[in-house]
C-alpha positions as CSV (number, residue, x, y, z in Angstrom):
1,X,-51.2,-134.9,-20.9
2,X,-48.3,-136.6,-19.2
3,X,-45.5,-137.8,-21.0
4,X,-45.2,-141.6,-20.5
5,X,-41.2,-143.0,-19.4
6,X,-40.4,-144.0,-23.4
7,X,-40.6,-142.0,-26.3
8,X,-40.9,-143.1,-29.9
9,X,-38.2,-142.3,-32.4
10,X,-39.0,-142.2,-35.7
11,X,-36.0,-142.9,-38.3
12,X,-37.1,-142.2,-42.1
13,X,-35.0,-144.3,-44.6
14,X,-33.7,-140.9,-46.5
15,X,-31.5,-139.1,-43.9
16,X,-32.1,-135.7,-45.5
17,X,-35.6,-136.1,-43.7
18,X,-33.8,-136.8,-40.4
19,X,-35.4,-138.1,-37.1
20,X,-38.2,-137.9,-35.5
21,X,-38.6,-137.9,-32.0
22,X,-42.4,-138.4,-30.1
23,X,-43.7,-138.3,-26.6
24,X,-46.2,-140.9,-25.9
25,X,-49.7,-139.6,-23.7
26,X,-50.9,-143.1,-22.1
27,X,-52.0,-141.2,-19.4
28,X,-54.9,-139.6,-22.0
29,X,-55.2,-143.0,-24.7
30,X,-53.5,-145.9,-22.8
31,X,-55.4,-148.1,-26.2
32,X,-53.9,-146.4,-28.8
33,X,-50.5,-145.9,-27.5
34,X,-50.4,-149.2,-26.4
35,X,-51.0,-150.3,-30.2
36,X,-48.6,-147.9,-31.3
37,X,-45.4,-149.5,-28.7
38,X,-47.0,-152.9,-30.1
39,X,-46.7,-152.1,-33.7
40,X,-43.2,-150.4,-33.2
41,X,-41.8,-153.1,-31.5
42,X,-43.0,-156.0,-33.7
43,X,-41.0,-153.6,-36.9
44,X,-44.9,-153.3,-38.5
45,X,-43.9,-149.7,-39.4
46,X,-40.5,-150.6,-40.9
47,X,-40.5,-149.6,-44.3
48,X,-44.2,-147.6,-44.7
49,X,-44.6,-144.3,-45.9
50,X,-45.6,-140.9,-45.1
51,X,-48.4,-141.5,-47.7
52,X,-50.8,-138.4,-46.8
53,X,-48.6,-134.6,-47.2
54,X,-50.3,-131.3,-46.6
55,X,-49.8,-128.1,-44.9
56,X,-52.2,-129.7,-42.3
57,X,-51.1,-133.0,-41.4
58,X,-47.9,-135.8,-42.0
59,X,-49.7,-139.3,-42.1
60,X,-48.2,-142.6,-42.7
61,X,-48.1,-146.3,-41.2
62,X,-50.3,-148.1,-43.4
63,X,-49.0,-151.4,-44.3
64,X,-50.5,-150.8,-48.2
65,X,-48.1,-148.1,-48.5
66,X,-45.2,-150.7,-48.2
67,X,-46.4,-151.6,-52.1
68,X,-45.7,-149.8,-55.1
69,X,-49.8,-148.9,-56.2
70,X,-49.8,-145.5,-54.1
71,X,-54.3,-145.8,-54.8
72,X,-54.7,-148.2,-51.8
73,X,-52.3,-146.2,-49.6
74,X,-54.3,-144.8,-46.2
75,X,-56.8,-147.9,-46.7
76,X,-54.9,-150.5,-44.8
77,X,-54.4,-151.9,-41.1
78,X,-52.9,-154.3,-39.4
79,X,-54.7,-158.1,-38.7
80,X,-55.2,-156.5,-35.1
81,X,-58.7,-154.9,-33.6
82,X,-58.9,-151.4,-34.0
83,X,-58.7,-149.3,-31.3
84,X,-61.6,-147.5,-29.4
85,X,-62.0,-143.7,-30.0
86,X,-60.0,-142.1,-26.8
87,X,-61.3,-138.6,-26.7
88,X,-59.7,-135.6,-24.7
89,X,-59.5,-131.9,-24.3
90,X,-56.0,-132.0,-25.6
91,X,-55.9,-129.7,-28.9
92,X,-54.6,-130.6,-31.8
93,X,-52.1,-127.9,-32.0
94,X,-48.9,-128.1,-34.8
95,X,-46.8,-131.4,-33.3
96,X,-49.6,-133.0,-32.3
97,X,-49.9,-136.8,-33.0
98,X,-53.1,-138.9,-33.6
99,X,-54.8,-141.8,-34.3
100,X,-56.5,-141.7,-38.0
101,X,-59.6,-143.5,-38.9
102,X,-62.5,-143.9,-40.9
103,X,-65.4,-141.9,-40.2
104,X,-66.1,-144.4,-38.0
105,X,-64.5,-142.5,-34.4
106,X,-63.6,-146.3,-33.2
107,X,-62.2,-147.5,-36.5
108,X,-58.4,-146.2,-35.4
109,X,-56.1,-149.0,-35.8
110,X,-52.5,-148.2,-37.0
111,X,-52.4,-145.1,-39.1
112,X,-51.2,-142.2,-37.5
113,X,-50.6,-138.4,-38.5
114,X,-48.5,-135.5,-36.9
115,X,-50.8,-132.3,-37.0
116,X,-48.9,-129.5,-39.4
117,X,-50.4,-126.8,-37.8
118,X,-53.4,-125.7,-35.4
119,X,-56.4,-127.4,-36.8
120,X,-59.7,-126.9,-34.3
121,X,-61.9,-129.6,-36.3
122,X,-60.1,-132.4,-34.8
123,X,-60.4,-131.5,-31.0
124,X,-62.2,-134.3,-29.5
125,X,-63.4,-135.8,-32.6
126,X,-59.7,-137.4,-33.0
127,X,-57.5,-139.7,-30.8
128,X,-54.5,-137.4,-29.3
129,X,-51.6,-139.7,-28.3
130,X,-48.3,-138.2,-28.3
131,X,-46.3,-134.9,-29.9
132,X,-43.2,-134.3,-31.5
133,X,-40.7,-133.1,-29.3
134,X,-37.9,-132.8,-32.0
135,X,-37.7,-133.0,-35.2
136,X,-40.9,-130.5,-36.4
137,X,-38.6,-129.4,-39.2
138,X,-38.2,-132.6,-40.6
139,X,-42.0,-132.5,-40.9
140,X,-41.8,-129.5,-42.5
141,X,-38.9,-131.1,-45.1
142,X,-41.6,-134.0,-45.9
143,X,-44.1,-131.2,-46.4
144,X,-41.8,-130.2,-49.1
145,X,-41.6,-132.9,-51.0
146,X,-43.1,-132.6,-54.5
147,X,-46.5,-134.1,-54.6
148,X,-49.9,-135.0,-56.4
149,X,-52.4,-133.6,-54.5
150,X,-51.3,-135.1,-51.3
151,X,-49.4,-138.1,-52.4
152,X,-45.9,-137.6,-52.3
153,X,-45.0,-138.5,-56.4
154,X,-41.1,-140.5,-54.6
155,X,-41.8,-142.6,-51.3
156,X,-41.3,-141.2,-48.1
157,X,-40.4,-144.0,-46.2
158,X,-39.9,-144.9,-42.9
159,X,-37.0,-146.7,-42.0
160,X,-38.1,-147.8,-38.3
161,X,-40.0,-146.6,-35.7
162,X,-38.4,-147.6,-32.3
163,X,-39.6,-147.7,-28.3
164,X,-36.7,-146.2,-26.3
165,X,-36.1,-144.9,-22.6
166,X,-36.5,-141.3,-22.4
């Protein structure tokens, strides 16, 4: 993968789980990044959660997660088309972000995860289109967080998600 010229910086509404910071891969999934930079830059990830927490995978940016019934969170997506599967050879190793979907492989539309930790399954059956190039171990601090199965029990949410020049 190449790194595109902007980055995404994610900023999570309680500092003590800091800032992320994500290179973008349109080189491999010009779609889906293209949906993320959209998304970012319109503010639709302003104030979702991290709504899906495991030792595998950090998900969030589904708008249902903006409510307070935490049973529809990971159902949601925006009023926009989703976004064709965009395969590639690109494992999905720990920092690793994709596109989640249904089980549908070109149902992706604006959920997205950060991969916890080498997970083989995924390879080319998920969108690859970026990696966190700082801030892992603020992943690893939302991993933390006390949880019900997966679902954090407090939000984790994001405070903005922004387009900037590397």
């Amino acid at each position: 993968p190449v790194a595109d010229s902007e980055i995404a910086v994610i900023e999570m509404e309680n500092s003590a789980y800091g800032t992320m910071k994500l290179e973008l891969y349109s080189n491999i999934a010009p779609k889906a990044v293209e949906r993320f930079k959209e998304l970012a830059r319109e503010g639709f990830y302003n104030g979702t959660t991290f709504h899906r927490v495991s030792g595998q995978v950090v998900q969030g940016g589904d708008p249902n997660s903006k409510d307070n019934d935490p049973n529809n969170d990971g159902m949601g997506k925006s009023s926009k088309p989703n976004v064709p599967a965009e395969f590639s050879d690109v494992p999905f190793e720990r920092g690793i972000v994709g596109a989640a979907r249904s089980s549908d492989p070109n149902s992706a539309n604006c959920q997205f995860y950060i991969t916890m930790q080498r997970y083989p399954g995924w390879d080319k059956n998920y969108t690859v289109f970026g990696k966190v190039i700082e801030g892992m171990n603020n992943a690893d601090t939302i991993v933390g967080v006390p949880k019900n199965g997966e679902k954090p029990l407090d939000p984790v949410k994001i405070k903005s998600i922004t387009i900037q020049a590397k």
